[in-house]
Backbone as a chain_set.jsonl record, in Angstrom:
{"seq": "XXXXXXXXXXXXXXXXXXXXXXXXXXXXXXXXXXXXXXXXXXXXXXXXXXXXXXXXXXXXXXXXXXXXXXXXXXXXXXXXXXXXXXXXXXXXXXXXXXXXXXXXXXXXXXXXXXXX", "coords": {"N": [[-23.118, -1.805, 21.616], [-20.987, -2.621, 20.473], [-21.288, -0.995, 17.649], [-20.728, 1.175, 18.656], [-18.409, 1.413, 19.375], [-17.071, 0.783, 16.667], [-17.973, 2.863, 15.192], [-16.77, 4.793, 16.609], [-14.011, 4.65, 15.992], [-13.99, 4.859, 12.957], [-13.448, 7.592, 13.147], [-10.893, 8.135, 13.9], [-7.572, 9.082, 13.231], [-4.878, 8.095, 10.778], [-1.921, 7.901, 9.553], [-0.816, 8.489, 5.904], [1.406, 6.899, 3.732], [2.877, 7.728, 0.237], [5.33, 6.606, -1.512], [7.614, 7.15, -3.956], [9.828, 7.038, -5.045], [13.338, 5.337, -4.737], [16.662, 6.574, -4.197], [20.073, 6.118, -4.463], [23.044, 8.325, -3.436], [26.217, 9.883, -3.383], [27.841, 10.958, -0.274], [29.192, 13.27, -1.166], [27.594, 14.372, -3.707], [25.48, 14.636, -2.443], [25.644, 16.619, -1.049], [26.554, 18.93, -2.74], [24.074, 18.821, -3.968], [21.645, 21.052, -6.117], [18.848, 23.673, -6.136], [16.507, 22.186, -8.935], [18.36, 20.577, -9.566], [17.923, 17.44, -11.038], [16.772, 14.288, -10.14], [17.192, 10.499, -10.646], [15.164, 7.974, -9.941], [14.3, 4.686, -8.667], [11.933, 3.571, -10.076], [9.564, 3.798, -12.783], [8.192, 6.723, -13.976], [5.475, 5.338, -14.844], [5.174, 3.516, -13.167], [3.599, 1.527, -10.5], [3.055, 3.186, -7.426], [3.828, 1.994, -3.798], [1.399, 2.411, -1.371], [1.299, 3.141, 1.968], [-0.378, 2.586, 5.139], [0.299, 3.477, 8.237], [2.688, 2.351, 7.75], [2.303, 0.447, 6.711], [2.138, -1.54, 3.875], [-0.66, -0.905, 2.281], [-2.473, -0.653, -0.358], [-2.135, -0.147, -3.803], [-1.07, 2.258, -6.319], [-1.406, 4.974, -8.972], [0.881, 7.653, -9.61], [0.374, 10.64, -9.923], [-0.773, 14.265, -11.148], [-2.921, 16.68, -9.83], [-4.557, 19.522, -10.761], [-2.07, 21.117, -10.369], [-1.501, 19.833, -7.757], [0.621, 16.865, -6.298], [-0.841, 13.97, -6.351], [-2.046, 10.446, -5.888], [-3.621, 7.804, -7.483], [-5.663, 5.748, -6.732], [-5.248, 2.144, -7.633], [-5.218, -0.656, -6.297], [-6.525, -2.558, -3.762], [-4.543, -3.898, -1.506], [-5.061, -7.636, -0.461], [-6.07, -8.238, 2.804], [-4.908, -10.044, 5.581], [-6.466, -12.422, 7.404], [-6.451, -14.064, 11.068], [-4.212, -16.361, 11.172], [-4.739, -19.564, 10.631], [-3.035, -21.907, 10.574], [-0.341, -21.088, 12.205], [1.99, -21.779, 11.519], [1.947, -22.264, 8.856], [3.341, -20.272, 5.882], [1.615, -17.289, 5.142], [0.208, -15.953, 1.9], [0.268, -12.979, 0.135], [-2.196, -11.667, -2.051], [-3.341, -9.841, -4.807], [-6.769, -8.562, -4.877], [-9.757, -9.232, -6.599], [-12.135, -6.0, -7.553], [-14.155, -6.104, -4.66], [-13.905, -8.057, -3.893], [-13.339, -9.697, -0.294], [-10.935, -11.767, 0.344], [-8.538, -13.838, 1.369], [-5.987, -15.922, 0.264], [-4.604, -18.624, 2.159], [-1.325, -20.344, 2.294], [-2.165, -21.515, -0.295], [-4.772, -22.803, 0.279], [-8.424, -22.03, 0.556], [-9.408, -19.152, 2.81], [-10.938, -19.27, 5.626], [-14.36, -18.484, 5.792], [-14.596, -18.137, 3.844], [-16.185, -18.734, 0.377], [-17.361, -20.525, -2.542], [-19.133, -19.812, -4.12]], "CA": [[-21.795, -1.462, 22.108], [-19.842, -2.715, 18.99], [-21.586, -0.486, 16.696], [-20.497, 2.238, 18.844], [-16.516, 1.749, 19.246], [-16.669, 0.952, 15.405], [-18.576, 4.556, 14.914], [-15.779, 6.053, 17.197], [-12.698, 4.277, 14.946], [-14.298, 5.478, 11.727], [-12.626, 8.8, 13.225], [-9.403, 7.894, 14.07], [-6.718, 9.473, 11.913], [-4.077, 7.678, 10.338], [-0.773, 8.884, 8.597], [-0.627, 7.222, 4.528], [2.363, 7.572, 2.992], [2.963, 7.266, -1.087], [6.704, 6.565, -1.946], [7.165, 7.657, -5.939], [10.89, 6.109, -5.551], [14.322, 5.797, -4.16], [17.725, 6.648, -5.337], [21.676, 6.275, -3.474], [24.116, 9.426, -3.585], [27.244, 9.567, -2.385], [28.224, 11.891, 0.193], [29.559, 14.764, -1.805], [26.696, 14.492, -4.527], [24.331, 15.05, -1.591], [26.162, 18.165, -0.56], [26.834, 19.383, -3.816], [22.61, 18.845, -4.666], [21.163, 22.251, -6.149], [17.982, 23.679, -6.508], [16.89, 22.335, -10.335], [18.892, 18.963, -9.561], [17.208, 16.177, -11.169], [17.09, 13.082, -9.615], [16.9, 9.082, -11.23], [14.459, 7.295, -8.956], [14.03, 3.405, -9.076], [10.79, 3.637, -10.879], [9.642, 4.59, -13.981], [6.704, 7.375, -13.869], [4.374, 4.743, -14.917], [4.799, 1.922, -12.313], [2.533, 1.544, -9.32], [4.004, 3.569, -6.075], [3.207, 1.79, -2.627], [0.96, 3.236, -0.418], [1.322, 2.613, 3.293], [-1.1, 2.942, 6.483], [1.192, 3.51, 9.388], [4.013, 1.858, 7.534], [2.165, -1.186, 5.955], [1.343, -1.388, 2.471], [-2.372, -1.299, 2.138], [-2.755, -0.098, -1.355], [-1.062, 0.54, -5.007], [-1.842, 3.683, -6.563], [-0.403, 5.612, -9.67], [1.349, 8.996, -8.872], [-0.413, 11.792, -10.919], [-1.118, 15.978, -10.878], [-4.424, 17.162, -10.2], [-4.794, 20.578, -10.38], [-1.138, 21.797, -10.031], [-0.678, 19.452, -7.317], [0.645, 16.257, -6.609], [-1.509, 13.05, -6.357], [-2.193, 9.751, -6.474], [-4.872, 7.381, -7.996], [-5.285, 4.435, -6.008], [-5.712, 0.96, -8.719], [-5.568, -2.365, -5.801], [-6.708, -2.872, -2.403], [-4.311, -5.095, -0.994], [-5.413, -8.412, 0.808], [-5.694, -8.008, 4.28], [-4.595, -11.172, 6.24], [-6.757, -13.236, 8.574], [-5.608, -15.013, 11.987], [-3.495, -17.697, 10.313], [-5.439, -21.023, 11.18], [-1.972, -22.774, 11.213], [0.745, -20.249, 11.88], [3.422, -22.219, 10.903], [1.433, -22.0, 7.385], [3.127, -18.555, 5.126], [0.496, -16.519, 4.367], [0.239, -15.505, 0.661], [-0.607, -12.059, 0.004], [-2.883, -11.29, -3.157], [-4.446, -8.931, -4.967], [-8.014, -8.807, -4.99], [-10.862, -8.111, -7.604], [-13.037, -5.437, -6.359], [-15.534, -6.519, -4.156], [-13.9, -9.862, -3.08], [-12.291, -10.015, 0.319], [-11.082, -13.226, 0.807], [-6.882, -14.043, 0.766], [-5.452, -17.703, 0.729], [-3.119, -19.505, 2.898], [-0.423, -21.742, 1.106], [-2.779, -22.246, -1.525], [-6.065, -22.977, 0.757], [-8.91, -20.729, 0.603], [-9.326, -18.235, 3.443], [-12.072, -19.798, 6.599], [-15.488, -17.779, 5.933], [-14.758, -17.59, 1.76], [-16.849, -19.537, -0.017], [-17.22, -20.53, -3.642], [-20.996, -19.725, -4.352]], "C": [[-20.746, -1.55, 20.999], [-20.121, -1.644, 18.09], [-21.109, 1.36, 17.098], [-18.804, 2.294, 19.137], [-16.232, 1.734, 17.776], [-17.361, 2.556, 14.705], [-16.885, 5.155, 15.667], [-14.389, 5.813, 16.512], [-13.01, 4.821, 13.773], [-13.647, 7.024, 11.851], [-11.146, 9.108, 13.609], [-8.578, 8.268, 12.673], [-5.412, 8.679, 11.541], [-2.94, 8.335, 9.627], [-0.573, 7.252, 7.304], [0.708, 8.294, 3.85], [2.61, 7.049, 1.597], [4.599, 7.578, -1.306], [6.996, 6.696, -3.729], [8.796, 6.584, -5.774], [12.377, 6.151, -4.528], [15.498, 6.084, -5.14], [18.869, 6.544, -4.121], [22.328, 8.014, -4.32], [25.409, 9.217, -2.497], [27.355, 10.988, -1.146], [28.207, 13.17, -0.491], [28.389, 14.774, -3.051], [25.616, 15.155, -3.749], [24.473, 16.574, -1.386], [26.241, 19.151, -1.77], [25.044, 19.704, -4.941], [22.463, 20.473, -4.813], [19.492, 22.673, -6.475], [17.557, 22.95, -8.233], [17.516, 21.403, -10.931], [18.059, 18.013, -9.964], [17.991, 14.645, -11.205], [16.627, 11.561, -10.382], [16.413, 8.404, -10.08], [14.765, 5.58, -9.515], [13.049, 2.869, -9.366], [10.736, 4.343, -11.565], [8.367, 5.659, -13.466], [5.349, 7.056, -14.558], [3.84, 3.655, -13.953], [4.306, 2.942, -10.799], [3.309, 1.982, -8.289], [3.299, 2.326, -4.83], [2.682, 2.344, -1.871], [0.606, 2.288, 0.643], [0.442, 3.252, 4.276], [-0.264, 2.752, 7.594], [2.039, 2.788, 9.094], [3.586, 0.173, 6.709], [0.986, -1.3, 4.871], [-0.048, -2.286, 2.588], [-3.067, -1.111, 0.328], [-1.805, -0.318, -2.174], [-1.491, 1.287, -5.682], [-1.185, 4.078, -7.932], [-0.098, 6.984, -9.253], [0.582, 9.581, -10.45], [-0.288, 13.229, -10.323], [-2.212, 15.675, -11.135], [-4.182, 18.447, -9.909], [-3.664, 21.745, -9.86], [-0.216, 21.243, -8.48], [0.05, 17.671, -7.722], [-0.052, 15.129, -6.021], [-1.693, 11.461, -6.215], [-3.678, 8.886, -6.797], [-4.942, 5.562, -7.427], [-5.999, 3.365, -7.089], [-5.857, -0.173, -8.099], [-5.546, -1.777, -4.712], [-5.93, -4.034, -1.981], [-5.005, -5.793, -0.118], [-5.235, -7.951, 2.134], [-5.94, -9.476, 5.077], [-5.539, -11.61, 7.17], [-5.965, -13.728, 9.707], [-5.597, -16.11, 11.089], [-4.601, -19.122, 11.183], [-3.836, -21.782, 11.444], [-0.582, -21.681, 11.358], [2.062, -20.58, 11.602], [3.442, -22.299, 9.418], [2.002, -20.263, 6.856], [1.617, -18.192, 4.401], [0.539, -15.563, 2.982], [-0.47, -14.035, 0.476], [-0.916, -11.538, -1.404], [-3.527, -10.111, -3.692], [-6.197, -9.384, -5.385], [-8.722, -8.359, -6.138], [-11.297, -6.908, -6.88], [-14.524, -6.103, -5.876], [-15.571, -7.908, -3.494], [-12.432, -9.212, -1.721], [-11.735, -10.897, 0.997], [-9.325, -12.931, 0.091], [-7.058, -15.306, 0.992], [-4.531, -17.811, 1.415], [-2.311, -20.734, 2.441], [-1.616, -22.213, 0.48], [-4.24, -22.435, -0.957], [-7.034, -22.212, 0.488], [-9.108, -20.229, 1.936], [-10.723, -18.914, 4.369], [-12.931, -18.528, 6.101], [-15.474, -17.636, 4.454], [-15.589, -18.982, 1.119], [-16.965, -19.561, -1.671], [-18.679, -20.215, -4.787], [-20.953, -19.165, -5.901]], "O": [[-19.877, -0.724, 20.722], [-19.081, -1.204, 17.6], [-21.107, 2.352, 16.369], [-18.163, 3.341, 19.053], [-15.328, 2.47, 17.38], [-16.952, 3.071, 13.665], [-16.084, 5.872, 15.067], [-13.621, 6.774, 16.468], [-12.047, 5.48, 13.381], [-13.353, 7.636, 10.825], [-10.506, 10.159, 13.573], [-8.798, 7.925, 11.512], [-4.71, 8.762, 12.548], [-3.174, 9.422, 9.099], [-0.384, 6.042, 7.423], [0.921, 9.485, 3.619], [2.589, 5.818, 1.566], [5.024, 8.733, -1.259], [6.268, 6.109, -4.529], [8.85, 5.497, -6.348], [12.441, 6.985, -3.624], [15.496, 5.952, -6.364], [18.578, 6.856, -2.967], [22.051, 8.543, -5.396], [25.54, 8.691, -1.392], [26.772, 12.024, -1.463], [27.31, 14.006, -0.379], [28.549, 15.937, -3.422], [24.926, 16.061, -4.217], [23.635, 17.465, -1.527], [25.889, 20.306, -1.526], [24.837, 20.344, -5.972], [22.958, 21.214, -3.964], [18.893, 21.83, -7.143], [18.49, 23.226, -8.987], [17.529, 21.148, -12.135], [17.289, 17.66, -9.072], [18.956, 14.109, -11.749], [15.447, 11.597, -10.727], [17.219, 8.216, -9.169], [15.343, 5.316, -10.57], [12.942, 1.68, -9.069], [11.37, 5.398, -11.557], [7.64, 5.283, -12.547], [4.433, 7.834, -14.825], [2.742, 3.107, -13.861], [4.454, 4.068, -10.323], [4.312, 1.305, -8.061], [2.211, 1.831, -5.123], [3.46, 3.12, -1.316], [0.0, 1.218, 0.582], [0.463, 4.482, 4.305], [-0.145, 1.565, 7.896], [2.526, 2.254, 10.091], [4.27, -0.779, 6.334], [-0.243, -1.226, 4.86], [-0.39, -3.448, 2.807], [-4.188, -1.54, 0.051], [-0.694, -0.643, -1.756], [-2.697, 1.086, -5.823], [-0.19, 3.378, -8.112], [-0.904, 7.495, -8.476], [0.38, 9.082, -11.557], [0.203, 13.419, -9.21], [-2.688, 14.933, -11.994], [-3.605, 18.682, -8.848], [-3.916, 22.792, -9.263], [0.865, 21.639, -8.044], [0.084, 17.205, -8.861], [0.103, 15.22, -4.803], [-0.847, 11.206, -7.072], [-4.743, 9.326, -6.363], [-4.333, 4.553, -7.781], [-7.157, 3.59, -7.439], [-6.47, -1.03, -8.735], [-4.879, -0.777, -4.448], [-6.468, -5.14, -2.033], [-5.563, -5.256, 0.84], [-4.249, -7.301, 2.481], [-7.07, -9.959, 5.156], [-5.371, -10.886, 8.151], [-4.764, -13.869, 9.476], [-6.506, -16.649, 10.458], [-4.946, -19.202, 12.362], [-3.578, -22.18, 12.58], [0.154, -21.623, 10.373], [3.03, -19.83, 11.478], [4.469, -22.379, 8.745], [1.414, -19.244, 7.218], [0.898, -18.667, 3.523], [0.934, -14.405, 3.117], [-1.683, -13.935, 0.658], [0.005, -10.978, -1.998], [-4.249, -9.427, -2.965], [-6.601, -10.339, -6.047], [-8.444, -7.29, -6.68], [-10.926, -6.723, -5.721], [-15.541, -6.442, -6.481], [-16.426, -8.592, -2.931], [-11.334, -8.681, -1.888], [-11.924, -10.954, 2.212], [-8.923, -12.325, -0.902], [-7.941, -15.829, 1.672], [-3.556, -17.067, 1.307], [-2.724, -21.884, 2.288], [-2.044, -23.332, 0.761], [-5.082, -22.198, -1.823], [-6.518, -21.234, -0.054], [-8.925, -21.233, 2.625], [-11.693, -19.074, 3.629], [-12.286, -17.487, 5.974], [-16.372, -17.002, 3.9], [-15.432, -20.122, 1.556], [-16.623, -18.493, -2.179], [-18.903, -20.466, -5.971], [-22.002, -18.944, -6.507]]}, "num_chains": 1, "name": "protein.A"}
C-alpha cells in the first residue's frame, strides 16, 4: 500500500521557481522602463540564485544559458528538516555533502544519523 501512494506522488507536479535577483524603482522609472532597459539586480551573475518548491527553498543553483536559453545548474541540496524532537529547540538549517541526509538541531545530531 505504501509503495503504491509513493509510486502515485512520484507524479505529482510541482511549480520551482529560480529568482536571479531583485531590484526597487520608483514609480516613474517603472513607467518610463523601455525595451533595451538594463536593470542592477542584487546579485552578482556569479552568486548562487535560490531555488524554491512551492515557495520553499529546496536548492541553490547557478543561473546559466544552455543552448540559447536560460538555465540553471543546481550546486546544494538543502537540508530538509525532521519533526523537531523538542520544538521549542531552533532548527539549524545546513548544507549537506552529497549523499548525507542528516540536519542538526541546536547543535545535536539529527534522531536516525549516526556516526559509523
Amino acid at each position: 500500500m505504501a509503495w503504491r501512494i509513493a509510486r502515485e506522488l512520484n507524479d505529482v507536479k510541482v511549480t520551482l521557481n529560480a529568482h536571479l535577483g531583485r531590484t526597487r524603482l520608483s514609480l516613474g522609472e517603472l513607467l518610463a522602463l523601455q525595451e533595451g532597459d538594463i536593470l542592477r539586480l542584487d546579485r552578482g551573475p556569479s552568486d548562487l540564485v535560490d531555488v524554491r518548491v512551492e515557495g520553499v527553498v529546496k536548492y541553490e543553483a547557478h543561473p546559466m544559458g544552455r543552448g540559447g536559453n536560460h538555465a540553471i545548474e543546481v550546486v546544494r541540496k538543502m537540508a530538509v528538516p525532521s519533526v523537531a524532537r523538542n520544538m521549542a529547540a531552533p532548527v539549524q538549517h545546513t548544507h549537506l555533502p552529497e549523499g548525507e541526509d542528516t540536519m542538526t538541531q541546536s547543535g545535536e545530531e539529527a534522531e536516525g544519523a549516526s556516526d559509523e
